[in-house]
C-alpha positions in Angstrom: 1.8 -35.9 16.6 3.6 -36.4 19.7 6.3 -34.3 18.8 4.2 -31.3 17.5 2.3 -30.7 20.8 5.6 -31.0 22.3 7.2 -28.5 19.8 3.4 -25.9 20.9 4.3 -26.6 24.8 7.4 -25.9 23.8 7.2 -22.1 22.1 4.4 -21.7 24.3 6.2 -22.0 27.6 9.0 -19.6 25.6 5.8 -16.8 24.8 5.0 -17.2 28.7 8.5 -16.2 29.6 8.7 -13.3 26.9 5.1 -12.1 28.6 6.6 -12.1 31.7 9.5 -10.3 31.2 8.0 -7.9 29.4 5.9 -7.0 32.5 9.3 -7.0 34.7 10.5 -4.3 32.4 7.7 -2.1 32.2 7.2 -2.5 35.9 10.9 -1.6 36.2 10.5 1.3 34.0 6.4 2.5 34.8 7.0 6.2 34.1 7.2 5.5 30.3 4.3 3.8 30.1 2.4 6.3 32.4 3.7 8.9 29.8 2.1 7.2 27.2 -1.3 6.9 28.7 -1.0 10.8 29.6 0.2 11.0 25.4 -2.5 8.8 24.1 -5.5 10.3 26.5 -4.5 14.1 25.5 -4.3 12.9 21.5 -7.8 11.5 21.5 -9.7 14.3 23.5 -7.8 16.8 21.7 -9.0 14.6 18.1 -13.0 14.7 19.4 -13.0 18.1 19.9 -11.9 19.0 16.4 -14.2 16.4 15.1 -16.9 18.3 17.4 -15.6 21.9 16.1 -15.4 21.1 11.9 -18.8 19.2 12.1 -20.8 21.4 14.2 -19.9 23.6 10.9 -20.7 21.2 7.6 -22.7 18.7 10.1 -21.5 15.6 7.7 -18.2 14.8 6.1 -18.5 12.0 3.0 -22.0 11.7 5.0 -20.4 10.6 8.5 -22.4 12.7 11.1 -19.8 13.1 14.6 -21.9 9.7 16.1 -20.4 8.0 12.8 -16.9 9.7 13.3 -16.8 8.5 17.0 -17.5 4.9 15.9 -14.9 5.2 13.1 -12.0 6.6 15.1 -13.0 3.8 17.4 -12.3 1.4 15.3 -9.0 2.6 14.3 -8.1 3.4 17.8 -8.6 -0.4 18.7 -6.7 -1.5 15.2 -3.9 0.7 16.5 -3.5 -0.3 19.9 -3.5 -4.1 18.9 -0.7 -3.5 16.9 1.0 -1.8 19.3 1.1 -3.8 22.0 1.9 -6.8 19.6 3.9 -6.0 17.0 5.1 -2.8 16.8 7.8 -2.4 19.0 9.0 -6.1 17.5 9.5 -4.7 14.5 11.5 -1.9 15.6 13.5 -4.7 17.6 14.5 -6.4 14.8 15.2 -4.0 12.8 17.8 -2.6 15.1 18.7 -6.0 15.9 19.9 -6.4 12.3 21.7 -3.1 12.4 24.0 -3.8 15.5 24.6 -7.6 15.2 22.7 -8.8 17.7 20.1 -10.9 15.1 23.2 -13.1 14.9 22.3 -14.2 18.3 18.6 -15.3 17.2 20.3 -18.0 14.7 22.2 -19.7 17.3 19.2 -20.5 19.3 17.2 -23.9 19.1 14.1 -22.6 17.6 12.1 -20.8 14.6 14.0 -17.5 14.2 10.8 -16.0 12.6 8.6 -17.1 16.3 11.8 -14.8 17.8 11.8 -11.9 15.8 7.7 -11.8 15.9 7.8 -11.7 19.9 10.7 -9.8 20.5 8.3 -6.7 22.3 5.0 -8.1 23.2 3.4 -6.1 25.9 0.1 -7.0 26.8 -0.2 -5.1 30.3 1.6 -1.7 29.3 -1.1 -2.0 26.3 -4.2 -2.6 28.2 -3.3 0.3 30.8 -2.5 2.8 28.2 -5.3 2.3 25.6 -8.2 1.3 27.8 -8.8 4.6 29.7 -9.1 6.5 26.1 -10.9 3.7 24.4 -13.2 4.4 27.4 -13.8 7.7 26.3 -15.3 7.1 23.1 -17.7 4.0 24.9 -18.6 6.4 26.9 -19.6 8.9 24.2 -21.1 6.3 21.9 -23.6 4.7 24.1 -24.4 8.5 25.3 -25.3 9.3 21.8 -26.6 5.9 21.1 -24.2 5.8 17.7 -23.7 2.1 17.6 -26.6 -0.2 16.3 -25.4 -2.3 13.2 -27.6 -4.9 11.5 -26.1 -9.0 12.1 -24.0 -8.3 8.6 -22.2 -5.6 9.6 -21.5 -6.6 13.1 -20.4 -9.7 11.4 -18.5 -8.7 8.7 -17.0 -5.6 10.3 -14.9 -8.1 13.4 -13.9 -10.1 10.8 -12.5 -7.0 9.2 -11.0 -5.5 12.0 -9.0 -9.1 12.4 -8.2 -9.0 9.0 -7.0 -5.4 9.4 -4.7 -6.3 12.2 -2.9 -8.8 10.1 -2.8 -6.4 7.3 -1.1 -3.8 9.6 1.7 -6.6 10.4 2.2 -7.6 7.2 2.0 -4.1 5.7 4.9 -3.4 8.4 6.8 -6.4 8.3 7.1 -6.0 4.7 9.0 -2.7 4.7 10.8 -3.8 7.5 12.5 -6.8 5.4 14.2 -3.6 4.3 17.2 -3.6 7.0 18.3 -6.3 5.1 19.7 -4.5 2.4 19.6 -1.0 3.7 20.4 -1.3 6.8 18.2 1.6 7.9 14.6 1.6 7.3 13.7 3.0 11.2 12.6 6.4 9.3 10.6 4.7 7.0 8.6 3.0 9.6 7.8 6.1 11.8 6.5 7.6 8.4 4.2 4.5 8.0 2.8 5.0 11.6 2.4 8.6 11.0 0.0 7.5 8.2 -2.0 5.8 10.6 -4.5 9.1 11.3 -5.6 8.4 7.4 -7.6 6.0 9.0 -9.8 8.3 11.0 -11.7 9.8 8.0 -13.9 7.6 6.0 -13.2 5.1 3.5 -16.3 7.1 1.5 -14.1 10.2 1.3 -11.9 9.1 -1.4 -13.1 8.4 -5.2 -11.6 5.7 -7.3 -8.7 5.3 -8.7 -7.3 7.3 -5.8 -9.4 5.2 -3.2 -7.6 2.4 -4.2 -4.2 3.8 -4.4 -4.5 5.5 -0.8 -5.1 1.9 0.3 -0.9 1.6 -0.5 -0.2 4.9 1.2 -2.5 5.1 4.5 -2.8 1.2 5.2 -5.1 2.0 8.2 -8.1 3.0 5.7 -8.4 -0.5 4.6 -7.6 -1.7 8.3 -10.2 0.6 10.2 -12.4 2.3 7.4 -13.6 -0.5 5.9 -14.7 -2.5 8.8 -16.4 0.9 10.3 -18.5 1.1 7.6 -20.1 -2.3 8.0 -20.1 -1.2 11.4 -22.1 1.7 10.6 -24.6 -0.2 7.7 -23.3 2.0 5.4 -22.9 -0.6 2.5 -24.0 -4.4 2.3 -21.5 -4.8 -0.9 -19.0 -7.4 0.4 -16.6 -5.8 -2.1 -14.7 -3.5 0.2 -13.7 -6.7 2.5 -13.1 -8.3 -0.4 -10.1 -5.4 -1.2 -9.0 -5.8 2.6 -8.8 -9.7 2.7 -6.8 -9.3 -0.7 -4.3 -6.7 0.5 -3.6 -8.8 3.4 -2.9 -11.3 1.4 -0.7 -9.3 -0.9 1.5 -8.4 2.0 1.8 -11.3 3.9 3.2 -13.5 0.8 5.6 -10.1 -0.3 6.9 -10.5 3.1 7.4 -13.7 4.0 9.0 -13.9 0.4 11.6 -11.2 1.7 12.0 -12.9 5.0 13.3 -15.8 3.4 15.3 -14.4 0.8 16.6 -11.7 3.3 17.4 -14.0 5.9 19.2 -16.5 3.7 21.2 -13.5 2.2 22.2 -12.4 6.1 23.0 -16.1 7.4 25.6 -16.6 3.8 27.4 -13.1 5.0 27.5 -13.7 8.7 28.9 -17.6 7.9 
């Protein structure tokens, strides 16, 4: 026992190090970041007004009214930024790591080479500064137009499925990312699977089985912000849909901790 809290002050003193590194370098380097608040503010007005425009036109889309399209985009918004100031830019880390070498360096160290590679990029105040001031935007618009009042279930349900959507969106990552293993070059691929990411701002009603179910595969952030928007917006009580989510999550996280293992085992034999 004594040597497991030793082993948590241990990694956690490590994370505390990372975090403050990470803020050294985006201090060092603040124009980037302020680029990227410029970037994410223009994307998001620019997405409300076409929101505004096509349903001022058909008034609903797979019955989402704009109050139900601000709290869904939202959603996904938050789901995004989460990942993005967690795990994103670790992926893209180690996958370059892998390319040029430098993961050689991670097995030499005295500690878990998978608590390296998954905090390689964390950057918690570069994150807050450029997704709070558009997230603020649609606050703003939603408590304006009064378009947020779910029932106790799907206030409930719905944070647990934006959690469980966050850890899908890892997983879903990391597992294409075990890639660079055998490839070598899988950076393309991942730009594609972030591109996919605006699936998740139209609603999880839009799509009819079977394709619902495959687009799950395609546009991860459906299951990762849809489904937990439309508890949000008590537009189903079924707990089927977070049923799907919890199970995809699942799905990924074994298939890529299965791939860790057997691709990290294949690079240590070839680097020995």
């Amino acid at each position: 026992m004594r040597g497991l809290v030793s082993n948590l002050r241990f990694y956690f003193r490590v994370l505390a190090k990372k975090i403050l590194f990470a803020w050294q370098i985006e201090t060092a380097y603040a124009g980037n970041t302020i680029g990227e608040l410029f970037s994410t503010i223009f994307y998001n007005i620019t997405f409300i007004i076409f929101i505004d425009i096509v349903l001022r036109k058909y008034k609903l889309l797979a019955g989402y009214s704009f109050n139900d399209m601000l709290v869904l985009v939202f959603v996904t918004q938050i789901v995004f930024y989460t990942g993005l100031t967690i795990t994103y830019d670790s992926m893209s880390k180690f996958v370059q790591s892998v390319r040029d070498g430098i993961f050689d360096t991670y097995l030499l160290k005295p500690m878990s080479v998978f608590f390296q590679v998954m905090t390689l990029s964390i950057r918690p105040f570069s994150g807050l500064f450029f997704s709070v001031p558009p997230l603020l935007i649609y606050v703003v618009l939603i408590i304006k137009n009064q378009a947020f009042h779910p029932e106790p279930f799907g206030l409930t349900v719905g944070l647990l499925g934006m959690l469980v959507g966050i850890l899908y969106l890892h997983f879903y990552r990391f597992t294409f990312a075990m890639f660079v293993f055998k490839t070598k070059q899988v950076k393309n691929l991942l730009k594609t699977l972030d591109l996919l990411g605006d699936a998740g701002s139209f609603p999880y009603e839009a799509y009819v089985e079977p394709f619902r179910t495959i687009v799950f595969f395609i546009a991860p952030f459906l299951a990762a912000a849809a489904i937990p928007a439309t508890y949000f917006l008590n537009k189903t009580t079924s707990l089927w849909p977070f049923v799907i989510q919890i199970g995809l999550m699942l799905f990924f996280m074994t298939t890529a901790l299965l791939l860790w293992r057997k691709g990290l085992k294949e690079y240590e034999s070839i680097s020995s």
